[in-house]
C-alpha positions in Angstrom: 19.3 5.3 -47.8 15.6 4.2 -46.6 17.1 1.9 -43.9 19.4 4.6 -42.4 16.4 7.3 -42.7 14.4 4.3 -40.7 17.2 3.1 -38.4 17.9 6.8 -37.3 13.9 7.6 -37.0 13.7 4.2 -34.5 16.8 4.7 -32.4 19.1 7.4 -32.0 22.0 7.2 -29.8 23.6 10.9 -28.7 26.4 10.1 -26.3 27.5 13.8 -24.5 29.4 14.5 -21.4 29.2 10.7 -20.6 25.6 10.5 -20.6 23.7 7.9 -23.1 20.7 10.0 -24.2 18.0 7.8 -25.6 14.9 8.7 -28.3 12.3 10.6 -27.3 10.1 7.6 -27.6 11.7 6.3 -25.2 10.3 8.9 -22.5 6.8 8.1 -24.3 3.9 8.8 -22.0 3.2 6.1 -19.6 1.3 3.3 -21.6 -0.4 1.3 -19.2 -1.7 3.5 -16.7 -3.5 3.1 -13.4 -6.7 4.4 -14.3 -7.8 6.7 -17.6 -6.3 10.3 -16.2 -3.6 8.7 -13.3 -0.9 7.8 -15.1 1.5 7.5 -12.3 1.7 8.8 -8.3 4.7 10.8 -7.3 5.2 10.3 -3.3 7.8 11.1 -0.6 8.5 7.9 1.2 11.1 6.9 3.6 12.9 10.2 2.7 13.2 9.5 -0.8 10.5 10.3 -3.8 9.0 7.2 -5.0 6.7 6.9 -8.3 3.9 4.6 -8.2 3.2 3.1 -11.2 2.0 -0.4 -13.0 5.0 -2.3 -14.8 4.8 -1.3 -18.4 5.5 -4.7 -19.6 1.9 -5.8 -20.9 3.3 -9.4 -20.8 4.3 -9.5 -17.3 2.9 -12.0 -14.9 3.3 -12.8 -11.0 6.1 -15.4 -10.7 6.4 -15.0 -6.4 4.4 -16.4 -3.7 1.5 -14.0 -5.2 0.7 -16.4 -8.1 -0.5 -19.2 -5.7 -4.4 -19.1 -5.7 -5.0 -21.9 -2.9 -4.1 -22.3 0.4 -5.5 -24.3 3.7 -8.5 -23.0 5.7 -8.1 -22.1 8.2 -6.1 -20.4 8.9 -6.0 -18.5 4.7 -10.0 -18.3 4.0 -11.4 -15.9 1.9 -12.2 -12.4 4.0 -15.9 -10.9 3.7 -15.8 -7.6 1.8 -17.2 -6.3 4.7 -16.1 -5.8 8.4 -18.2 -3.7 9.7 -20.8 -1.3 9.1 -18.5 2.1 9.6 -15.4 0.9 8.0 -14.9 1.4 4.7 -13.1 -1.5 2.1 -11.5 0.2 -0.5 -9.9 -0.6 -3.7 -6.6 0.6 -5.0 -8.1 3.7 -6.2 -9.2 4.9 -3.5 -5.6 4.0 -1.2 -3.5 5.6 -4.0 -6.0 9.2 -3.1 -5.4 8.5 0.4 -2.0 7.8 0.4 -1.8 11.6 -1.5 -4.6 13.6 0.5 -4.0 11.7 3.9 -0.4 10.0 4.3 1.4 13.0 2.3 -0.2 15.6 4.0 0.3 14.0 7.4 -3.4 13.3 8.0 -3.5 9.9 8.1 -1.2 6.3 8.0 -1.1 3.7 5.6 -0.4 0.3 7.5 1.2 -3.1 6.6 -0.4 -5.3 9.2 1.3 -7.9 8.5 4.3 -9.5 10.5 7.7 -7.6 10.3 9.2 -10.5 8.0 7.1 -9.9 5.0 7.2 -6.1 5.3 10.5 -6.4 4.4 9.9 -7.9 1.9 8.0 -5.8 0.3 5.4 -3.0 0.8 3.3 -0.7 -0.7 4.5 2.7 -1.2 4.1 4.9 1.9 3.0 2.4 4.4 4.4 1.6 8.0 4.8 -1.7 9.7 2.6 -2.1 12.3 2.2 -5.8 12.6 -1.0 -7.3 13.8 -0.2 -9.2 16.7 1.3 -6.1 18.8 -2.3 -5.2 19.4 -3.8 -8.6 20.8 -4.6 -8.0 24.5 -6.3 -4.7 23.8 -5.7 -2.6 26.6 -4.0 -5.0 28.6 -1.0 -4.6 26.2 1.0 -2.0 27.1 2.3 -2.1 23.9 -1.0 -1.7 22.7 -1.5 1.7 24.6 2.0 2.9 23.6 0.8 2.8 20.0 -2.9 4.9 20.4 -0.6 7.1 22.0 1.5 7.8 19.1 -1.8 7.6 16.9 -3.5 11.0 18.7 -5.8 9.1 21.6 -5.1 10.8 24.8 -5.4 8.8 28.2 -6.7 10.7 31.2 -7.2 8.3 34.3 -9.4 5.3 32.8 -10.7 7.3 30.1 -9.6 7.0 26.4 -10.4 10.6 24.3 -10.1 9.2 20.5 -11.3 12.7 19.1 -7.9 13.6 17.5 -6.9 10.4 16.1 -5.5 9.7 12.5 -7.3 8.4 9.7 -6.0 4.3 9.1 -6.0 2.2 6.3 -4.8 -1.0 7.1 -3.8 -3.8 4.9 -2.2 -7.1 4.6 -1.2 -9.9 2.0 -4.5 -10.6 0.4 -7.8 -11.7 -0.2 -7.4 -14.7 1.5 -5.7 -13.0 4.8 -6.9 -11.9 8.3 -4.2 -10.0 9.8 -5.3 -6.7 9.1 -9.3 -7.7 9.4 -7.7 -8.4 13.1 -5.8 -5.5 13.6 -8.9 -3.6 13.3 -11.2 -5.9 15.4 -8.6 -5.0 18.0 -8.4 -1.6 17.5 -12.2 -1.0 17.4 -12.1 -3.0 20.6 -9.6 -0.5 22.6 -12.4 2.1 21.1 -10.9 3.2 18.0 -13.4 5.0 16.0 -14.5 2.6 13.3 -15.3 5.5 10.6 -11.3 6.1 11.0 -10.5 3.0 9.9 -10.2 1.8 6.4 -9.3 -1.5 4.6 -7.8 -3.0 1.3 -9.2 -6.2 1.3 -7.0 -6.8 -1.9 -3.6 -6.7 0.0 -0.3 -7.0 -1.1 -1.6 -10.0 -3.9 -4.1 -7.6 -5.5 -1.7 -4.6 -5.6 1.1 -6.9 -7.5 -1.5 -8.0 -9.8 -2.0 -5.3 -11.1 1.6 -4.6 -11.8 2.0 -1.6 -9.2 5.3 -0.6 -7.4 6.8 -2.8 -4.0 9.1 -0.8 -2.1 11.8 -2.7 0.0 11.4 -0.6 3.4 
């Protein structure tokens, strides 16, 4: 009697309608969480609703092309953790609040700098592909231009008015990668207002370290 009273306390199976209902600890609150009181981020991405969240499994470890901790330098050296003076480096904290205040409500972009190839790979949650090397040539790319456009800068003759432009935070695969550090250096250089402009330096290695949801795009 004590082992059916246990067996049917740890796992109950109600099968209804063709549906396999499982225990309610199953649906247990979210165990390892991103920070004390964020459990989980609930996003519309892509059309679809994504949840953020670290992978419960407290055993899990980085088996990819993440896992590798050296690489030649050049070209993969370390980044500084600073850029410049106006733009901001952030941590994974502060991108999840700006993907919810800014990128949900339209008021900024989260971008992948990194070559088409590995954003397909796999992204962060909310982010667009905007790879590094469509902005070399500053305003000489016309490509370039097309792009502040579609970012709010206005072009009137030879003048640039940058006062409407979105909020960016741009990132790529890591710590030990430049591609976003140079998307901004070329943005800042076509006169994109450096206090607009945000970075995670941590990339695509730091978010998967800490266990937190890729999106195929």
């Amino acid at each position: 009697m004590k082992i059916g009273v246990m067996f049917f306390r740890l796992f109950i199976l109600v099968i209804s309608n063709g549906l396999l209902l499982l225990p309610a600890a199953s649906f247990a609150e979210n165990k390892v969480g991103i920070t004390k009181d964020l459990k989980s981020l609930e996003i519309k991405y892509a059309g679809k609703t994504v949840v953020i969240e670290r992978i419960q499994d407290t055993k899990n470890k980085l088996t990819n092309g993440f896992a590798k901790t050296s690489r030649v330098c050049p070209p993969f050296c370390i980044q500084p953790i600073t850029i410049h003076p106006d733009v901001k480096t952030v941590g994974e904290t502060e991108l999840l609040a700006f993907i919810d205040n800014e990128v949900q409500n339209s008021k900024g972009l989260l971008i992948d700098a990194r070559l088409p190839d590995w954003f397909e790979k796999g992204t962060i949650p909310g982010s667009i592909n905007i790879p590094f090397s469509i902005l070399d040539g500053g305003m000489e790319n016309d490509h370039a231009k097309k792009i502040l456009k579609l970012l709010g800068a206005t072009e009137t003759g030879d003048e640039w008015d940058f006062g409407n432009v979105q909020s960016l935070m741009l990132f790529c695969n890591g710590l030990w990668c430049g591609q976003s550090q140079q998307a901004i250096k070329n943005l800042m250089l076509m006169g994109y207002p450096a206090k607009k402009l945000f970075w995670y330096r941590g990339g695509m290695q730091s978010w998967q370290l800490l266990g937190l949801t890729v999106v195929t795009p």
